[in-house]
N, C-alpha and C positions, 0 to 999 in steps of 0.2 A: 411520125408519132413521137419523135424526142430522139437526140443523138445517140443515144447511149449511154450519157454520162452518168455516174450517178454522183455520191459525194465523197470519192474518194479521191484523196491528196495524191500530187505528181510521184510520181513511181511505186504506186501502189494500185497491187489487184482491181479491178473494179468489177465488184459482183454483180452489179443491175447489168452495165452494159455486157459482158460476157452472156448473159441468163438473158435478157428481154425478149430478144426477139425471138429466142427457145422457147418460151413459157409464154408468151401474149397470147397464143391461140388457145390455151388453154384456159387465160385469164376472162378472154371474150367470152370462150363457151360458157363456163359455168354464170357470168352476169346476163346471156341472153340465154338459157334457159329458165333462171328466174324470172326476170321480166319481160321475157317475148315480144324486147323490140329491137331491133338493132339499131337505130340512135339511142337508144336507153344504156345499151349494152357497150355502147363505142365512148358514150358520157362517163361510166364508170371506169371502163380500158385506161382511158382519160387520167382519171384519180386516181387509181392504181398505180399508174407511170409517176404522176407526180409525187405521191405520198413515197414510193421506194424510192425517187429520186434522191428525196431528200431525207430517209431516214441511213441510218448507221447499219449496212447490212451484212458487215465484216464477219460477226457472229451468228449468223444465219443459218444453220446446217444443211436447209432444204430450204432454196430460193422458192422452187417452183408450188412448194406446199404454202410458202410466206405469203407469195403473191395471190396465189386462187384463195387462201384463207383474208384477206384483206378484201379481192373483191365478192365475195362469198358475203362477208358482211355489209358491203357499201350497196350491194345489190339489195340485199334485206330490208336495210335502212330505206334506200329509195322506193321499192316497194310499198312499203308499210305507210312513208309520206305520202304517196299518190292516193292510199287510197283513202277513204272517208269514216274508214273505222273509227270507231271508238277507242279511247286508249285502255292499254291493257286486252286488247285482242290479238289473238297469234295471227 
């Protein structure tokens, strides 16, 4: 699922990979209990990984809250596009 790297410069902390693999199963649960599929929930896992990969997460206080609040919403997002709703429906 990704080395662990995240974007931080040679001799410095690296917060994704220290936190990842702590925190993915938490990241999984809450995108498959949204969407009740598990390739659903492994597509977001997915985007999660790469979106911390690659942002700045030096200032981050609570990795593990950054990461389920990211997939919290990507899981929403993809919800609401699968379905046929009307926009502007919860």
């Amino acid at each position: 699922m990704g080395d662990g790297h995240g974007s931080a410069g040679a001799g410095q902390e690296d917060p994704l990979g220290a936190g990842w693999q702590r925190h993915r199963p938490a990241v999984f649960g809450v995108a498959y209990r949204l969407l009740g599929s598990v390739a659903d929930a492994e597509d977001v896992t997915r985007d999660v990984w790469l979106r911390a990969a690659g942002a700045d997460l030096r200032e981050v206080g609570d990795l593990r809250s950054w990461l389920v609040t990211v997939a919290a919403r990507r899981a929403s997002t993809a919800a609401r596009s699968a379905c046929a709703c009307p926009p502007g429906t919860p």
